[in-house]
C-alpha positions as CSV (number, residue, x, y, z in Angstrom):
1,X,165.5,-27.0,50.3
2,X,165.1,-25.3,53.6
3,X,161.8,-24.9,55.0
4,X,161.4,-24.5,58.7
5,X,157.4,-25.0,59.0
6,X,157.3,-22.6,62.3
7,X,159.2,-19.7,60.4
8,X,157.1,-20.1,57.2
9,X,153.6,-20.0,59.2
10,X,155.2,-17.0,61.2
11,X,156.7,-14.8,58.7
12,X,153.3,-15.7,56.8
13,X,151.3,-14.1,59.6
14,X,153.6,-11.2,60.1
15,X,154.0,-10.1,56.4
16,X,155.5,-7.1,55.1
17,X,154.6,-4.9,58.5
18,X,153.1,-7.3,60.6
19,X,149.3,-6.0,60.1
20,X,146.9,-7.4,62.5
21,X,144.5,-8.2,59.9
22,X,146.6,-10.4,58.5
23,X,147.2,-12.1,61.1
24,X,143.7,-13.6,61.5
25,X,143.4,-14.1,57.7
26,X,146.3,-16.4,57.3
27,X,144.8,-18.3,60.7
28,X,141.5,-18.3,58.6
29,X,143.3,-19.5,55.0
30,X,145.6,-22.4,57.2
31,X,142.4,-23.8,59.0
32,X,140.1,-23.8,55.2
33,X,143.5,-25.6,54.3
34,X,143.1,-28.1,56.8
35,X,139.1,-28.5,56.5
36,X,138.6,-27.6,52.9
37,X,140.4,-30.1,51.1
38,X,139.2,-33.2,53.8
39,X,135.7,-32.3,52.7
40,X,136.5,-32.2,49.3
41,X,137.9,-36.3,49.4
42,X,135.1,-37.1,51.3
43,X,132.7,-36.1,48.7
44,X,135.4,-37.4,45.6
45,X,135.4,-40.5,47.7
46,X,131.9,-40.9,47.6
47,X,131.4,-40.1,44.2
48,X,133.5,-42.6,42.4
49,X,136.8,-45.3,42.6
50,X,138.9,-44.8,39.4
51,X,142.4,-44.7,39.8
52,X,142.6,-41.2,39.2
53,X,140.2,-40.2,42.0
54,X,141.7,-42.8,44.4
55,X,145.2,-40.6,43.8
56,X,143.4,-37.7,44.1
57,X,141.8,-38.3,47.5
58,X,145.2,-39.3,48.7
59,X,146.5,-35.9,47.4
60,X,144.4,-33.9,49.3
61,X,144.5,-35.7,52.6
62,X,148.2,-35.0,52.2
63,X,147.2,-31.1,50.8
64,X,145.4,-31.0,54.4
65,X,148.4,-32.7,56.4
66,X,150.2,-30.5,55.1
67,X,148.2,-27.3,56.3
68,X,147.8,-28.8,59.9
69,X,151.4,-27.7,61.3
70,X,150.9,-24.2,59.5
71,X,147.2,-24.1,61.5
72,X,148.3,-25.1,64.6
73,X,151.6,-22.4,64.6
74,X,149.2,-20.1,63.2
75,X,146.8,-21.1,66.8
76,X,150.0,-20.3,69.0
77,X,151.0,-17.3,67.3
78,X,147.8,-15.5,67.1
79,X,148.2,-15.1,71.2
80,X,149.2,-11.8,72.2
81,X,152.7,-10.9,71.6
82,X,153.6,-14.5,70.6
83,X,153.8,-13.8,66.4
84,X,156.1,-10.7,67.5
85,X,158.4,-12.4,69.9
86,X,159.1,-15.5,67.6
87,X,159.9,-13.1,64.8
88,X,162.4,-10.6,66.5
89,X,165.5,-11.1,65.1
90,X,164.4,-12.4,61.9
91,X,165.3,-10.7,58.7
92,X,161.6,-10.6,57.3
93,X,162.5,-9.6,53.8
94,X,164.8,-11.9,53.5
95,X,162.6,-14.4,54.8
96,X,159.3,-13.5,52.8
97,X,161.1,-13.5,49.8
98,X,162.2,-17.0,50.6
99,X,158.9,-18.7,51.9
100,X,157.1,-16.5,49.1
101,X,158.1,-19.2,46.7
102,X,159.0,-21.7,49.1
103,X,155.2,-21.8,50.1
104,X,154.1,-24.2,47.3
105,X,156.1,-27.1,48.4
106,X,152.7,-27.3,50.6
107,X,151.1,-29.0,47.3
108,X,153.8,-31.8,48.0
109,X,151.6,-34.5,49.8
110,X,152.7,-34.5,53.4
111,X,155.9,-32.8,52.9
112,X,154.9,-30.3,55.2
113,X,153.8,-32.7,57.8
114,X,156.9,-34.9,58.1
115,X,159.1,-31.9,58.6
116,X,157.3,-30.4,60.4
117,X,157.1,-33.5,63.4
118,X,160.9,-33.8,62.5
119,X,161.8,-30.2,63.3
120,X,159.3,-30.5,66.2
121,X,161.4,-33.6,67.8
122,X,164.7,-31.3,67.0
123,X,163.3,-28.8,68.9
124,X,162.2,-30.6,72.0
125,X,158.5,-29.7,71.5
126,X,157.1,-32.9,70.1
């Protein structure tokens, strides 16, 4: 598995041609990612305490850690000039057609998350 959390919010945002558009639509889709599933447990949570719905809360608090990294590359990149300059030299076809599928290891509770700190402290940025 090779998922590098920066590339795949990046090459996300940029797309096919790098549209503008896009840009702040995959900013808008990471943050509901983030927000959408925390308000989701929080009214599950309320509701009931089955096993199921205990697992289930957990699941999307891990869904949401997982879409935090994404938002907060997606919150750098959407500066001007910053989504261009970390994707020169990168072979966007390549890449899209790699985090295309790659994408829904996000449903992996905190998967995301954890490499995304690790590759983060690899980096010198955490």
């Amino acid at each position: 598995m090779r998922i590098d959390v920066r590339r795949l919010a990046a090459v996300d945002m940029w797309g096919s041609v790098g549209a503008t558009w896009r840009r702040w639509v995959i900013l808008a889709e990471f943050l509901v990612g983030v927000a959408g599933p925390v308000v989701i447990a929080i009214l599950l949570a309320g509701a009931e305490s089955s096993p199921i719905s205990v697992a289930t809360v957990v699941w999307l608090a891990g869904l949401s850690a997982n879409y935090l990294p994404l938002a907060w590359y997606a919150l750098i990149f959407i500066r001007p000039g910053a989504l261009a300059a970390e994707i020169t030299g990168v072979d966007v076809p390549a890449e899209l057609r790699h985090y295309t599928t790659a994408q829904f290891w996000v449903f992996v509770p905190f998967l995301l998350a954890v490499l995304a700190v690790r590759q983060a402290r690899r980096r010198g940025t955490a």
